[in-house]
N, C-alpha and C positions, 0 to 999 in steps of 0.2 A: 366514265367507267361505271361498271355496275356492281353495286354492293354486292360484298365477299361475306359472306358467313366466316367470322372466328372467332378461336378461342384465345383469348391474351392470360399467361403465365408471368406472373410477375418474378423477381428474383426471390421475395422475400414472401411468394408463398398464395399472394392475393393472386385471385381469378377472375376474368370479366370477359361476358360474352355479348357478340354485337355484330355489328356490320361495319365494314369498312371500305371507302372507295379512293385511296390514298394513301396505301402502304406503300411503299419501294424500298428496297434494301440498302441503297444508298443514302437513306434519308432520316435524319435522328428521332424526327416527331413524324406521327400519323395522328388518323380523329378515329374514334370508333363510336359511333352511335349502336345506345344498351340495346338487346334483345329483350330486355321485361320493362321496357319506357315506348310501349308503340303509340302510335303519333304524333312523336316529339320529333323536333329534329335537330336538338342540343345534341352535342356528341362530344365526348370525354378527348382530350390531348393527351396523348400518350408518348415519352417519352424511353424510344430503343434501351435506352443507357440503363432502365431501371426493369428491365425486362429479361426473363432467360427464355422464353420463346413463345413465337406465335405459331399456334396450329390454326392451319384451313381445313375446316369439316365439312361433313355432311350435314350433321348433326348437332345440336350443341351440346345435347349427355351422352351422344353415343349409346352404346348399348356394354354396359358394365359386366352382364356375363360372354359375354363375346371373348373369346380367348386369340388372340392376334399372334399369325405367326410369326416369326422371329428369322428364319431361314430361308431361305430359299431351296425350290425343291431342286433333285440332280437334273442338270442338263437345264434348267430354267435362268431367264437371263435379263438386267434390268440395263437400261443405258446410266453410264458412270461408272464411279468405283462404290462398292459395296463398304459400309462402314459402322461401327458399335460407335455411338456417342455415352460420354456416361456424362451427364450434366453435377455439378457440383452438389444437388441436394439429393444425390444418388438416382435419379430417373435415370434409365436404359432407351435410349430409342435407336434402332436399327433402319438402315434405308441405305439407299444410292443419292450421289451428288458427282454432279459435275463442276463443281464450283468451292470447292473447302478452299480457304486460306486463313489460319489463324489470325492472320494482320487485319482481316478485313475485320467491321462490324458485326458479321453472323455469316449465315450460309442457307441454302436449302437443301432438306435431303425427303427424298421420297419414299413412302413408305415400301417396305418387302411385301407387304399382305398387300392386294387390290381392294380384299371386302373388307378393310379398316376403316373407322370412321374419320380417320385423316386423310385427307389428300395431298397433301404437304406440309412439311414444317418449318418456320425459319427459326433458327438454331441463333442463340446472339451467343459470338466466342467467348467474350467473358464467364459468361453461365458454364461454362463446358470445361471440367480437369480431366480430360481423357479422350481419345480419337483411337482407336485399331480400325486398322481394315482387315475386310474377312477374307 
C-alpha cells in the first residue's frame, strides 16, 4: 500500500501529521510515520479509541485563508446522503457518506467542497454529539 498523507486529531486536542499505510476502519491501531522525522522509518501506534478523527489531505496546513464551502450548490449532487456532523469539541464538518452507523467505530464522509484540502475524513462516533442530514 502506499503512504496516505494525514492528519490525526486526537480527542483531547493533540495533532500529528504523517504518513500512513495501514489505516482500515475496522481496525483499532494503525502506525503513522511523522511528516517532520524524514528518513526515519519509526512510526508512532496510534490507537482509534483515543482519536476523534483522521483527515486525508492534500496538504498538511492546507491553506488557512481558504474559506470551504459548506453547501452544495442547486441542482449539484454527491453520491450518499448529505450530512452536518457537529463533533463533541464543537468542530462542524459537512460532507456525504454512504456508510454512517452510530454502532460502528467511525465512518467516512466526503467533503461538499472538491477544492478543500481534505479528501476525506474518518469520523470516530464517539467523537461525534450530533448527526442531521441536510
Amino acid at each position: 500500500m502506499e503512504p496516505i498523507k494525514i492528519v490525526v486529531r486526537f480527542s483531547d486536542g493533540k495533532i500529528i501529521r504523517g504518513y500512513t499505510q495501514n489505516f482500515l476502519p475496522n481496525k483499532p491501531i494503525f502506525h503513522v510515520r511523522l511528516h517532520d522525522a524524514p528518513g526515519t522509518s519509526d512510526a508512532v501506534e496510534i490507537k482509534v479509541d483515543d482519536l476523534k478523527a483522521v483527515f486525508f489531505v492534500r496538504d498538511f496546513f492546507g491553506d488557512p485563508g481558504y474559506k470551504e464551502k459548506k453547501r452544495l450548490l442547486e441542482g449539484e449532487k454527491r453520491p450518499g446522503r448529505l450530512m452536518e456532523v457537529t463533533c463533541k469539541d464543537g468542530e462542524i464538518i459537512v460532507g456525504s457518506t454512504t456508510g454512517y452507523d452510530p454502532k460502528r467505530p467511525g465512518f467516512f464522509i466526503f467533503p461538499v467542497d472538491p477544492k478543500e484540502n481534505n479528501l476525506r475524513t474518518f469520523i470516530v462516533s464517539k467523537a461525534v454529539s450530533r448527526v442531521r442530514y441536510l
